[in-house]
MOPAC internal coordinates of N, CA, C and O (Angstrom, degrees):
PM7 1SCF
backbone

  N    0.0000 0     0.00 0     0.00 0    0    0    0
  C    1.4425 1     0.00 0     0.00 0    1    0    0
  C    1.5258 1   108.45 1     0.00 0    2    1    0
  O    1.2310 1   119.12 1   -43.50 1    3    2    1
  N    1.2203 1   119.29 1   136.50 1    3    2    1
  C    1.5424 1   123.55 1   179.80 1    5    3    2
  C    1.6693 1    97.13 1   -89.73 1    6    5    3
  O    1.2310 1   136.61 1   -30.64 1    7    6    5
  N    1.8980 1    85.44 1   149.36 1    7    6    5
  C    1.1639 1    98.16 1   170.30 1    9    7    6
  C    1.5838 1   128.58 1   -67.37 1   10    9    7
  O    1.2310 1   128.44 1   -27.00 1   11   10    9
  N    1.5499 1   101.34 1   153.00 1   11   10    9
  C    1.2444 1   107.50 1   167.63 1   13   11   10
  C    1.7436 1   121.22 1    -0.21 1   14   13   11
  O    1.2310 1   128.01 1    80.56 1   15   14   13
  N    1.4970 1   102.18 1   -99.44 1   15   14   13
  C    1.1601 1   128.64 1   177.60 1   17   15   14
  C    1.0974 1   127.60 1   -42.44 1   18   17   15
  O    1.2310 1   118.64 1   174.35 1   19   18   17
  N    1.5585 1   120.20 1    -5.65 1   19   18   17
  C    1.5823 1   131.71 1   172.52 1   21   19   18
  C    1.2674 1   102.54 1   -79.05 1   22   21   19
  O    1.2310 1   118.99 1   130.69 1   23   22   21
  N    1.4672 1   119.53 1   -49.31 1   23   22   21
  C    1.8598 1   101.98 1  -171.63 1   25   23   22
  C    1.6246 1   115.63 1   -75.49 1   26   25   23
  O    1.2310 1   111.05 1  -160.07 1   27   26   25
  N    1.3010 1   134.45 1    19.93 1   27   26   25
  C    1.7536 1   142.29 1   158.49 1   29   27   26
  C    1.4713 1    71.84 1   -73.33 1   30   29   27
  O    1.2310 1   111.61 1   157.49 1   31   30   29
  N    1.2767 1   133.42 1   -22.51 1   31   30   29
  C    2.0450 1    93.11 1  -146.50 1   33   31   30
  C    1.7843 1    93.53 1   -91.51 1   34   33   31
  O    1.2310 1   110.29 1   152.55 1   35   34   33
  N    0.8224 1   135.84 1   -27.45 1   35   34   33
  C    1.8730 1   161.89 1  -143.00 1   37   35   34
  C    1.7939 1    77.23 1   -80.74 1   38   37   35
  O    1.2310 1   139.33 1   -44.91 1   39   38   37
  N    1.7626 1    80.11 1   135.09 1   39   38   37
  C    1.6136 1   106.72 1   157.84 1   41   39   38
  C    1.5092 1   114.63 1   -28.02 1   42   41   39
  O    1.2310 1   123.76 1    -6.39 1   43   42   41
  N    1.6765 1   110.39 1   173.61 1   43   42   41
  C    1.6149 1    92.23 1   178.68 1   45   43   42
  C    1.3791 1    96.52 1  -106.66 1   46   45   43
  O    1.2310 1   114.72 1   168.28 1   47   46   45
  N    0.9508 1   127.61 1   -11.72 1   47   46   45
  C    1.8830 1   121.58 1   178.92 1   49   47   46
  C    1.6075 1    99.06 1   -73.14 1   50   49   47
  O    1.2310 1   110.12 1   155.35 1   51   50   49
  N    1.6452 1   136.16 1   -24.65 1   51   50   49
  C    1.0686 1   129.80 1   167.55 1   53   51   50
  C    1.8487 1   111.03 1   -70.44 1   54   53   51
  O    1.2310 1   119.01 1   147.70 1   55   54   53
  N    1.0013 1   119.50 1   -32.30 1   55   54   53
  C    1.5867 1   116.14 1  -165.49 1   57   55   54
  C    1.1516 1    98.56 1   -90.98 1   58   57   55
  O    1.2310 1   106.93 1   141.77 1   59   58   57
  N    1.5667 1   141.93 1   -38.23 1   59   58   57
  C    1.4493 1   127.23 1   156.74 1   61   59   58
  C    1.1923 1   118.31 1   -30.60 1   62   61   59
  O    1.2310 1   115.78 1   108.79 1   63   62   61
  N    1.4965 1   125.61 1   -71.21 1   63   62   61
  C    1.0062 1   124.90 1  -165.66 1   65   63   62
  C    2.0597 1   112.68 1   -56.54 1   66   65   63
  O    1.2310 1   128.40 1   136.98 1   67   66   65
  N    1.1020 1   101.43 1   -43.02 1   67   66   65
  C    1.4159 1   114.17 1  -175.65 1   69   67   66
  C    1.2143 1   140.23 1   -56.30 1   70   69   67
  O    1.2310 1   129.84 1   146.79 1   71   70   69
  N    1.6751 1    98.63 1   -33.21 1   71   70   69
  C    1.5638 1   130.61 1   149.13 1   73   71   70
  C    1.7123 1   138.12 1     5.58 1   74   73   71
  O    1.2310 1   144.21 1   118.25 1   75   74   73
  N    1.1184 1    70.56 1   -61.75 1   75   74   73
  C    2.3026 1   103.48 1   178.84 1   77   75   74
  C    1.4323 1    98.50 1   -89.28 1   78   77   75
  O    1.2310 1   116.53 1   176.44 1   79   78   77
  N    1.0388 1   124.19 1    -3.56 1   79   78   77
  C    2.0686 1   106.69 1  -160.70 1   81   79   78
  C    1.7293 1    84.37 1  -124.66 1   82   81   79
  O    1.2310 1   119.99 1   -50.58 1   83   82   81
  N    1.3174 1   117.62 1   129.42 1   83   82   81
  C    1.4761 1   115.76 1   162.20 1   85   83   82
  C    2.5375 1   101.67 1  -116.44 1   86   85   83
  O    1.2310 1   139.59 1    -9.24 1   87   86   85
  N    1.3383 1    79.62 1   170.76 1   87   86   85
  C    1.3032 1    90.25 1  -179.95 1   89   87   86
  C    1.6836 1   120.27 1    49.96 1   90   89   87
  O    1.2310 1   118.62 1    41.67 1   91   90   89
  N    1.4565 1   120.24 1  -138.33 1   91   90   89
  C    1.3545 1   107.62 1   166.85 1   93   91   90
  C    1.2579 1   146.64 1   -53.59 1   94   93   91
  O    1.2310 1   130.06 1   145.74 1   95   94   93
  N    1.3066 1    98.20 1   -34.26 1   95   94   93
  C    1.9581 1    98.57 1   169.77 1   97   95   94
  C    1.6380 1    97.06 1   -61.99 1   98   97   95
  O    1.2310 1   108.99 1   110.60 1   99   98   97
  N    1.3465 1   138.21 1   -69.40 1   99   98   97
  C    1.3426 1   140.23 1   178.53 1  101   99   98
  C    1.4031 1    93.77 1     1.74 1  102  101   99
  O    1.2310 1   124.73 1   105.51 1  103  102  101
  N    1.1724 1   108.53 1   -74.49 1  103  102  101
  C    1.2732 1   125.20 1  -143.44 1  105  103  102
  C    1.7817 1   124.23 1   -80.56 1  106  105  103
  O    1.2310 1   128.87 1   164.15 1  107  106  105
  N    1.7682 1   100.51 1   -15.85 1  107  106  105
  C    0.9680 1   131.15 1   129.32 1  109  107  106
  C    1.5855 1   155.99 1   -45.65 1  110  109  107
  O    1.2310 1   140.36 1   130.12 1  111  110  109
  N    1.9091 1    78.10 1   -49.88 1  111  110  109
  C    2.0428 1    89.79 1   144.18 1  113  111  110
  C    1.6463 1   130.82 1   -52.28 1  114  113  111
  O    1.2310 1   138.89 1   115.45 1  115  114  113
  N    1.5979 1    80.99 1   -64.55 1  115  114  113
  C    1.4200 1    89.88 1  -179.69 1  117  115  114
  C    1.1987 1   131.30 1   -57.06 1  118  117  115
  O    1.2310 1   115.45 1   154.14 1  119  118  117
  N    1.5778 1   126.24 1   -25.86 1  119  118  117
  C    1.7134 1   119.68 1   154.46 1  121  119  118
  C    1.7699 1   110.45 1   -57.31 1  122  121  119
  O    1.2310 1   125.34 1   124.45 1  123  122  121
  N    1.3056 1   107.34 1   -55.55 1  123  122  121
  C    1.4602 1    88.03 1   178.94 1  125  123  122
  C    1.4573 1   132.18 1   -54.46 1  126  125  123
  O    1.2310 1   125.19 1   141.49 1  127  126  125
  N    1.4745 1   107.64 1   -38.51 1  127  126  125
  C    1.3736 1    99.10 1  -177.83 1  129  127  126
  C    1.4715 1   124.69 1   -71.81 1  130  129  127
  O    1.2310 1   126.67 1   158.43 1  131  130  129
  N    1.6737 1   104.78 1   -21.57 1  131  130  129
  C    1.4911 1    98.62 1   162.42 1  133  131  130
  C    1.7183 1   113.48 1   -86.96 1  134  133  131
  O    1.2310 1   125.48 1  -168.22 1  135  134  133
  N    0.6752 1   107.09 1    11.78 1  135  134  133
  C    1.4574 1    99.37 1  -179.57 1  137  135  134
  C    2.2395 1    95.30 1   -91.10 1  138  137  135
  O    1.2310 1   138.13 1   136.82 1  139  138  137
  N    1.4435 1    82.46 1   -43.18 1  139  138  137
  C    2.2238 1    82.84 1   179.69 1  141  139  138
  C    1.5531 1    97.84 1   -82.86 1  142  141  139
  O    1.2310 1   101.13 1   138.51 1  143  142  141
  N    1.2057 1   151.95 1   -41.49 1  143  142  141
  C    0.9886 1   131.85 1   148.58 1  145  143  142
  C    1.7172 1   119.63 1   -21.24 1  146  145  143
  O    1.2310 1   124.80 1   121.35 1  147  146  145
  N    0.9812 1   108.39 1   -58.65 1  147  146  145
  C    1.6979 1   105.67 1  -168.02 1  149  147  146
  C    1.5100 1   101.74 1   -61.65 1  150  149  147
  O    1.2310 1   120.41 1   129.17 1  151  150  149
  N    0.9428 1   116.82 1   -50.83 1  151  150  149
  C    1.9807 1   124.41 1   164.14 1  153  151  150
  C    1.6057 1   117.82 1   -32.69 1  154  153  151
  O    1.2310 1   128.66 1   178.92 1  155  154  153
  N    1.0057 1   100.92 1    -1.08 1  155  154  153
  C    1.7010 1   104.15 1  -174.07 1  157  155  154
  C    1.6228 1   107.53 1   -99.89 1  158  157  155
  O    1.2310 1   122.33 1   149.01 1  159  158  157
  N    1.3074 1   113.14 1   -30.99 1  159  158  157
  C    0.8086 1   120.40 1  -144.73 1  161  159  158
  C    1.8368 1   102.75 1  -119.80 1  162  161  159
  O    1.2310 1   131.96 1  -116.88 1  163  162  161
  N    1.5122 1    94.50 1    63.12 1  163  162  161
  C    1.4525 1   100.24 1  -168.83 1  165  163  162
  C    1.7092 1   118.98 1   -74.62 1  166  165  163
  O    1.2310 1   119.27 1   174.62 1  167  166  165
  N    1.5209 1   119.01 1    -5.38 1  167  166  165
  C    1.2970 1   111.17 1  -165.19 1  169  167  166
  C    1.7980 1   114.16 1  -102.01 1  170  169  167
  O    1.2310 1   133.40 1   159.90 1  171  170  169
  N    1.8555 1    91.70 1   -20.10 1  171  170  169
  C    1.4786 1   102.30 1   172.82 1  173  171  170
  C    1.6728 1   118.44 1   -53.03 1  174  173  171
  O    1.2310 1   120.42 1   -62.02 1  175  174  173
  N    1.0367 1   116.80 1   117.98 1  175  174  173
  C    1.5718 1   115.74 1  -178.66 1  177  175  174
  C    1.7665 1    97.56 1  -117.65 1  178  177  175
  O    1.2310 1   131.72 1    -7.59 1  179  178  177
  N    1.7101 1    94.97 1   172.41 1  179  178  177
  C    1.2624 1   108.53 1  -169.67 1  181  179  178
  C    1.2888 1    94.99 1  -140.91 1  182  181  179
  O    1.2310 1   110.41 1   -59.32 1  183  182  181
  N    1.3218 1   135.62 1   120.68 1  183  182  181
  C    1.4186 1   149.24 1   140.93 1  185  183  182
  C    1.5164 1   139.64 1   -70.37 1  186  185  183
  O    1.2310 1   123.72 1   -77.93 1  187  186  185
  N    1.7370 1   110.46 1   102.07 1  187  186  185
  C    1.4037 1   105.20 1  -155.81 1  189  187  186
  C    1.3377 1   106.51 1  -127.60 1  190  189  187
  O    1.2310 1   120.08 1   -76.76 1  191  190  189
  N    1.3493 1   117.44 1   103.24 1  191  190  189
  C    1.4457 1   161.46 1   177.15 1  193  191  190
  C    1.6707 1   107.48 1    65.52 1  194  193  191
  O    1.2310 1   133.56 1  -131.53 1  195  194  193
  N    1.4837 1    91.39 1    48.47 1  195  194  193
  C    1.3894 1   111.02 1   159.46 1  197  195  194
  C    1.9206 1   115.51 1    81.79 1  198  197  195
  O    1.2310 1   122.43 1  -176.39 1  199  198  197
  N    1.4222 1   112.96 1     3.61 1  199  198  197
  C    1.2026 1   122.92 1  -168.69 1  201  199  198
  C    1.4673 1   120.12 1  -145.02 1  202  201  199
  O    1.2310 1   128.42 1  -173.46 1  203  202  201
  N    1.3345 1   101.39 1     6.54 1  203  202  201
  C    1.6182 1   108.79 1   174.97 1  205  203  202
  C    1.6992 1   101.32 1  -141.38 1  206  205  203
  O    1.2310 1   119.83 1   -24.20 1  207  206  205
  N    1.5042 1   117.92 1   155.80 1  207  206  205
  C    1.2620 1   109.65 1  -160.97 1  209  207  206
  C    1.5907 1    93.84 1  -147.94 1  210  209  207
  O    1.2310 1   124.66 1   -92.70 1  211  210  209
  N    1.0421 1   108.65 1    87.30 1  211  210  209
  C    1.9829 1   115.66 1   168.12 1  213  211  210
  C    1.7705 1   117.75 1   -76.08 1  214  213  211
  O    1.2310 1   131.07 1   -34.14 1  215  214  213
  N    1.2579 1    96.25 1   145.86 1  215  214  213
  C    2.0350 1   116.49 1   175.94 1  217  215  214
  C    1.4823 1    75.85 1   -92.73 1  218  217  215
  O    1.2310 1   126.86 1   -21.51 1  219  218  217
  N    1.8166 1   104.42 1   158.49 1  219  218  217
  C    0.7699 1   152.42 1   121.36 1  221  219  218
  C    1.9443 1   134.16 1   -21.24 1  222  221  219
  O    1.2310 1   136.61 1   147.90 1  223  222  221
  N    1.6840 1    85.43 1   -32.10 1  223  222  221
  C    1.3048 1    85.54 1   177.77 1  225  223  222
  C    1.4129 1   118.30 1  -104.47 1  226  225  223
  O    1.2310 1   127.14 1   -45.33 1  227  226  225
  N    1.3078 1   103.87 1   134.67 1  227  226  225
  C    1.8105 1   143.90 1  -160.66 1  229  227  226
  C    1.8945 1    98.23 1   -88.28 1  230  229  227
  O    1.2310 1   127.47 1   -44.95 1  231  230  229
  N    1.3631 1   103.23 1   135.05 1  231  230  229
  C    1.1255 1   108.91 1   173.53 1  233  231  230
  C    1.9293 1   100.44 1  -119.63 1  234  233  231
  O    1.2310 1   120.05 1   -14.38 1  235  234  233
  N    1.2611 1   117.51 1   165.62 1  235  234  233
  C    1.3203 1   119.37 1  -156.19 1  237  235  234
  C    1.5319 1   101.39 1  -149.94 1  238  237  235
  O    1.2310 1   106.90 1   -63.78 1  239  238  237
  N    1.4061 1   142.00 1   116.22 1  239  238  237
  C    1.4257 1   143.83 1   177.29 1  241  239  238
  C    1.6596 1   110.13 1  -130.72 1  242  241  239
  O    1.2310 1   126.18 1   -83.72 1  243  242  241
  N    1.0361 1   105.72 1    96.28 1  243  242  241
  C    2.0341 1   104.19 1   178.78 1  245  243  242
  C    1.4622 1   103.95 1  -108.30 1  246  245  243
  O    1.2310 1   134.50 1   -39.83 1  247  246  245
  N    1.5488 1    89.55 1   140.17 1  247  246  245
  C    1.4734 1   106.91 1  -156.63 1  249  247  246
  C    1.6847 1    77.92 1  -128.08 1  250  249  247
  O    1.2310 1   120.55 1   -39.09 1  251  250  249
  N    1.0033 1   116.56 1   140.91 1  251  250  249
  C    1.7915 1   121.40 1  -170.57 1  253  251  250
  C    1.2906 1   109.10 1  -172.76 1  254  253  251
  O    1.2310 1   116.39 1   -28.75 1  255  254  253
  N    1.2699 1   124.46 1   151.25 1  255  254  253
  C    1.8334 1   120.40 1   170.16 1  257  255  254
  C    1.3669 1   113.42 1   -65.49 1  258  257  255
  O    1.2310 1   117.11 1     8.53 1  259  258  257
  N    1.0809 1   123.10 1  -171.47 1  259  258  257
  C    1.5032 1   121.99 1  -162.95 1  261  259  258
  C    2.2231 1    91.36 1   -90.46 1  262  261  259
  O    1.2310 1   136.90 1   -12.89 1  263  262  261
  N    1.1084 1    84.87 1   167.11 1  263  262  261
  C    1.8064 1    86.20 1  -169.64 1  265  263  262
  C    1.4552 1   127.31 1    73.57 1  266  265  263
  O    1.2310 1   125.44 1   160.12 1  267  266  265
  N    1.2566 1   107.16 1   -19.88 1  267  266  265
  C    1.1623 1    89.74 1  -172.28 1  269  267  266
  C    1.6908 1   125.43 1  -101.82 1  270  269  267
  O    1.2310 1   124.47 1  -121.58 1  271  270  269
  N    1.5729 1   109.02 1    58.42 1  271  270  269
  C    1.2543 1   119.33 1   155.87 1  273  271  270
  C    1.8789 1   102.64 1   100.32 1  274  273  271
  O    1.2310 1   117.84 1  -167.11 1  275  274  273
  N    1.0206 1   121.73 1    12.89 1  275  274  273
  C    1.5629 1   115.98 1  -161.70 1  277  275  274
  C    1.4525 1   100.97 1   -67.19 1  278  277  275
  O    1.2310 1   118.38 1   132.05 1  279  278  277
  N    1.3816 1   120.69 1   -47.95 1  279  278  277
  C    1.7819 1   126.31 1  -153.69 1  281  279  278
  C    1.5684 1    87.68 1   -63.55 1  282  281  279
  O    1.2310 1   121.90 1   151.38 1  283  282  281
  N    1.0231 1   113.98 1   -28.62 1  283  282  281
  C    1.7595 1   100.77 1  -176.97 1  285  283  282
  C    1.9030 1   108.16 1   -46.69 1  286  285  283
  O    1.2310 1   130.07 1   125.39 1  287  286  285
  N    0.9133 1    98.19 1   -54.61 1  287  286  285
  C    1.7675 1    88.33 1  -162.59 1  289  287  286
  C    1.6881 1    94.90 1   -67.61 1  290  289  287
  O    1.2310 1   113.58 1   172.91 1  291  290  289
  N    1.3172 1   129.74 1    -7.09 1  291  290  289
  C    1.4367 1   118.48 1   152.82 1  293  291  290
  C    1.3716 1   133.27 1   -59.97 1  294  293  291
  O    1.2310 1   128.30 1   122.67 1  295  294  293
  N    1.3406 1   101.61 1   -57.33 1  295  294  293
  C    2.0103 1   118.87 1   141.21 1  297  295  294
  C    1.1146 1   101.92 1   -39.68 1  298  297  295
  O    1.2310 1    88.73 1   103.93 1  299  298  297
  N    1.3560 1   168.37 1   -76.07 1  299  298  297
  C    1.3760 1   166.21 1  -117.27 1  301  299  298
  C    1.4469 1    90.64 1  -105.82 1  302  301  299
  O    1.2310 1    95.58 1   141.64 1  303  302  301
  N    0.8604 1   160.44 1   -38.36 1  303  302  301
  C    1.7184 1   173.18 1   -71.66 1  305  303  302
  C    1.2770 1    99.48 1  -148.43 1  306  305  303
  O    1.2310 1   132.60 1    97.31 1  307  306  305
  N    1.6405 1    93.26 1   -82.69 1  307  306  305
  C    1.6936 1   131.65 1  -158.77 1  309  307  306
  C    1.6976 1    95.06 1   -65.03 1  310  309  307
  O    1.2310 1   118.47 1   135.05 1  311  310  309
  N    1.3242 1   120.52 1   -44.95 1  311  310  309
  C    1.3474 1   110.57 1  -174.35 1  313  311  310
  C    1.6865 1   114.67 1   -77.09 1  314  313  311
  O    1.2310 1   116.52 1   157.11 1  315  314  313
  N    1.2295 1   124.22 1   -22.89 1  315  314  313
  C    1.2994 1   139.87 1   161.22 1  317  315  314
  C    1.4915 1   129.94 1   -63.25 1  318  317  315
  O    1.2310 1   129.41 1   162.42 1  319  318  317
  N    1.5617 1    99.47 1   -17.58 1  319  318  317
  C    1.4224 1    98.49 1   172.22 1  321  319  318
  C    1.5745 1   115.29 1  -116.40 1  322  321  319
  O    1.2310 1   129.87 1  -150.14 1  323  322  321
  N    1.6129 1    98.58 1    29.86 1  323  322  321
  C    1.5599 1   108.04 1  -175.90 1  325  323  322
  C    1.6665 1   105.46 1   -90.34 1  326  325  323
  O    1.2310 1   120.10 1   180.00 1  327  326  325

């Protein structure tokens, strides 16, 4: 988990969203929302050593004990696909 003082540094469409969530869910947000962020951005490609060609878009799977913050990136989800 990053410190505190790292999420002032985050885009501002990331710190809106992030706002409401302290501690682990926070931090929980913030994978999801970059993970639907990266989904936006279907045309950016990546070329890697001239013969393979990657999207931009990020896939995201959290595997965690119970409590510890998961439904958030559902919340993060649902409002993203409004």
């Amino acid at each position: 988990m990053p410190e505190p003082e790292r999420y002032g540094k985050l885009p501002q469409m990331l710190k809106i969203q992030l706002m409401i969530y302290q501690d682990v869910p926070k931090f929980m947000a913030m994978l999801a929302s970059i993970s639907d962020i990266s989904g936006i951005l279907p045309n950016l490609r990546f070329h890697h050593q001239g013969t393979y060609e990657y999207e931009a878009n990020l896939f995201l799977w959290i595997i965690a004990k119970y409590a510890s913050g998961k439904n958030v990136s559902n919340d993060i989800s649902a409002v993203q696909d409004k």
